[in-house]
N, C-alpha and C positions, 0 to 999 in steps of 0.2 A: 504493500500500500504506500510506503514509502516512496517509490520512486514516481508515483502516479500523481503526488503534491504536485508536483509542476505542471504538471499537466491539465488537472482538475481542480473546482474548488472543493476544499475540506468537508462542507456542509452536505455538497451534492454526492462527494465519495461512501460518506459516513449512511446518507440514507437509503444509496444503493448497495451497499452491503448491510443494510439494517443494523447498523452498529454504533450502539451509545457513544457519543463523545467523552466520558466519563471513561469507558471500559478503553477505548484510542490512546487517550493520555496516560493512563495506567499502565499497558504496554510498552509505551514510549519510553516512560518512564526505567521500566524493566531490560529496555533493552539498551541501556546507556549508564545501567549498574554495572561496578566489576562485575565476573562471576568469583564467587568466595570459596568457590569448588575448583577453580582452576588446577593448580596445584596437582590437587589429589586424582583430579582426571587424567591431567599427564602422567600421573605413578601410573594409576590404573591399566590407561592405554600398554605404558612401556610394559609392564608387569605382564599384561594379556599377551601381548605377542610374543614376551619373552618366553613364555611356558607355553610356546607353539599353539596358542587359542586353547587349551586344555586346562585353565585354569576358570574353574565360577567362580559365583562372589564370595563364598566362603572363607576359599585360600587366599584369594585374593583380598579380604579383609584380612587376613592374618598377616599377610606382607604387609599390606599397610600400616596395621599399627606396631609391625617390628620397628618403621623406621618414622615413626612419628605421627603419621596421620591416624586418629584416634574418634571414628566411625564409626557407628553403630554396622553391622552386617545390612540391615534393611534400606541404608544409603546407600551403602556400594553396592547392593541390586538395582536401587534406581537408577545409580548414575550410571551403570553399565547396561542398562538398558536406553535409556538416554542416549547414548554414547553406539546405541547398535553392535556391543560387545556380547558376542553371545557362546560359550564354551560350546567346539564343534568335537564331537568322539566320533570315530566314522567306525562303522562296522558291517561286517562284511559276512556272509558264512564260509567259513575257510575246514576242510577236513582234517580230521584230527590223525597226529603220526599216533601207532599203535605198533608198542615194540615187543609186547608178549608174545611170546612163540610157545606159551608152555614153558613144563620144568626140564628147562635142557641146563639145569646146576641145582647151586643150593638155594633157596628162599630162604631170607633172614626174617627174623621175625617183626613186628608191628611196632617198635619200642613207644614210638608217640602215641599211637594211638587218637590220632587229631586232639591231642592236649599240645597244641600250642604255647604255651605259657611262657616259655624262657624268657626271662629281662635281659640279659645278659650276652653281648655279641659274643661272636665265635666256639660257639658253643654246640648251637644245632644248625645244621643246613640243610636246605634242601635242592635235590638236584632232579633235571629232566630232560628229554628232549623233543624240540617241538620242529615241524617242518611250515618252509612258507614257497607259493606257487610263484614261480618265475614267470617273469614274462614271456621267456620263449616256452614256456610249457614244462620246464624243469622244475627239478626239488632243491631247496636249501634246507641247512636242516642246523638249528641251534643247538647246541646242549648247552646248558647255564645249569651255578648252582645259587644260591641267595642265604643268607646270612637272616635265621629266624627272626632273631629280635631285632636288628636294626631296619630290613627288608633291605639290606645293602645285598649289590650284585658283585658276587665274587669273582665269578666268571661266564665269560658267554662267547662260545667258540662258533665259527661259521663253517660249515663245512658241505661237500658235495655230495657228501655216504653219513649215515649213522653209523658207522663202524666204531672197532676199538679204540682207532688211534685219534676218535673226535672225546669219545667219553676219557681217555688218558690224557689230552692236551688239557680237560676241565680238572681234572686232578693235579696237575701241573698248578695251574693258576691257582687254587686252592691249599693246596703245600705253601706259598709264599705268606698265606694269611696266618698259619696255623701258631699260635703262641705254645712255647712251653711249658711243660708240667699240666695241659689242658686237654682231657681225651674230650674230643667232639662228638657226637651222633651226623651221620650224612644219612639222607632219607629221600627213599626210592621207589619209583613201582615197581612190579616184575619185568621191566623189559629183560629180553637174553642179554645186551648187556650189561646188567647191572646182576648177574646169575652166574658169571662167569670167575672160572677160578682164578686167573691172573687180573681182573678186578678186585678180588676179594682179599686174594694177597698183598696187592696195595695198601688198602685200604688198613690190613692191619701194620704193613711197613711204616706210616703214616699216623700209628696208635688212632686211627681214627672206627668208632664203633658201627656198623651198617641198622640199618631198619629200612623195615621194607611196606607198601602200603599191601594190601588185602588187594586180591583179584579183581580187575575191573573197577576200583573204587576210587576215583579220584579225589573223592574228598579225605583221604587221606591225607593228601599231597598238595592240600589247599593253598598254600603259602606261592610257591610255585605257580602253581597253575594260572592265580593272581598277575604275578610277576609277567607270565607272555600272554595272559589277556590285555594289561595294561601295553606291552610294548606293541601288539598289535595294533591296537583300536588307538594309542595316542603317534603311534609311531607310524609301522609299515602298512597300514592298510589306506593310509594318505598319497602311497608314492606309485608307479610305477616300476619294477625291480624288474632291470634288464638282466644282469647280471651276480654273479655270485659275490663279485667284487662290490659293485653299489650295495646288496644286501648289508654284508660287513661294514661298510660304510654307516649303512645306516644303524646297525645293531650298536656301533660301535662309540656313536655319537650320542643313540638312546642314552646309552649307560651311564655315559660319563656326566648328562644330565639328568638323570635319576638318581645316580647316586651322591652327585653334586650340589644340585639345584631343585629337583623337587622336592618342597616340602610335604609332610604328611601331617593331615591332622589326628592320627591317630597315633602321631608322635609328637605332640604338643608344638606343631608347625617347624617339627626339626627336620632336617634332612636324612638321608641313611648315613651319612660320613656324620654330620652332627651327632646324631645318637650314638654312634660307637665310640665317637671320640670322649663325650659327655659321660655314657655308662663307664670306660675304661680309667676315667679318671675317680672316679666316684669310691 
């Protein structure tokens, strides 16, 4: 309406748009206010596309008032909607890798028993492997293991096969975490690799204890399972994945920001590196 003043007189704009000269000036008014949200819009924005649009206003209030902005949570929903900020999860139905073949070894038994509970990093892990579809119609295939209490990513290898020497290069990366004087629990399905007696030999080379989930039950293996739903759905199901090399790429960059820079709030807005670092001094 503004730019139409010149063009028109006030009286004659006001009555073809049926609108009080009262409610005009009020506006006017409104719009020659600073905005008093400034500021915390700019965190906001940075904040949102920092955490690749996967952050709502929840975390995103918790950022905020780490570094001073001190908001009610039901502000940062307005203003992010205000704002056309809207947390995108893309998901996809992708088929699940199934590495049971039977008992072709030994099955360890269920030590967790989905009692989650550990405060304490480096203590219980849990490890898997998941496959993701290429774009030329191939398989890539992850094995990652995660660190129960902090949800830190210990390891997460890319590879072309599910073989031994992808689940031994995640034992590799694992060994580097492992503190002394501290038997760990690492916790598995039945895939045949994790049934195999030079796995198993590792594993106690490495003083580290095996547990294994129940047949077909993934919720044993919750913690996990967690872990590459979320790299899925914030991560690779965004991209096209030409190659085995971009896959890694991409896994590789996930990590380093999940275990860096996403907060959790079911870690009182810590990160996975914050919490271990936190628990280990405690």
């Amino acid at each position: 309406m503004t730019s139409l003043r010149s063009q028109y007189d006030l009286n004659e704009l006001l009555k073809s748009l049926h609108l009080p000269r009262a409610t005009y000036y009020d506006r006017l008014r409104r719009d020659k206010k600073p905005d008093k949200y400034a500021e915390v819009k700019a965190f906001i924005k940075k904040c949102f596309f920092g955490s690749k649009e996967t952050y709502g206003y929840r975390r995103i209030h918790d950022e905020a008032d780490k570094v001073g902005f001190h908001y009610a949570e039901e502000t940062i929903r307005r203003l992010m909607s205000d704002m056309g900020l809207k947390c995108v999860i893309y998901s996809k139905h992708t088929s699940k890798y199934h590495s049971y073949k039977g008992h072709v070894g030994l099955i360890a038994p269920n030590i967790l028993n989905q009692k989650f509970e550990t405060t304490q990093p480096l203590t219980v892990f849990h490890t898997d492997v998941t496959q993701v579809r290429l774009y030329n119609g191939e398989w890539g295939y992850i094995s990652s293991i995660t660190d129960e209490a902090s949800r830190e990513v210990i390891a997460a290898i890319v590879s072309a096969s599910p073989n031994k020497a992808l689940i031994q290069a995640s034992l590799d990366e694992l060994e580097h975490h492992l503190k002394e004087g501290i038997k760990p629990t690492l916790h598995s399905d039945q895939g045949w690799q994790y049934q195999m007696v030079d796995y198993q030999q590792c594993l106690k080379a490495m003083n580290i204890i095996q547990s294994m989930s129940r047949k077909g039950n993934c919720h044993d293996n919750a913690p996990i399972e967690s872990f590459f739903n979320l790299l899925k759905r914030e991560c690779l199901n965004r991209y096209q994945i030409n190659t085995l090399s971009d896959l890694r790429k991409l896994v590789n960059g996930y990590v380093d920001w999940f275990n860096n820079v996403r907060i959790s709030r079911n870690k009182n807005g810590l990160t996975p590196v914050e919490y271990r670092e936190q628990a280990m001094i405690a």
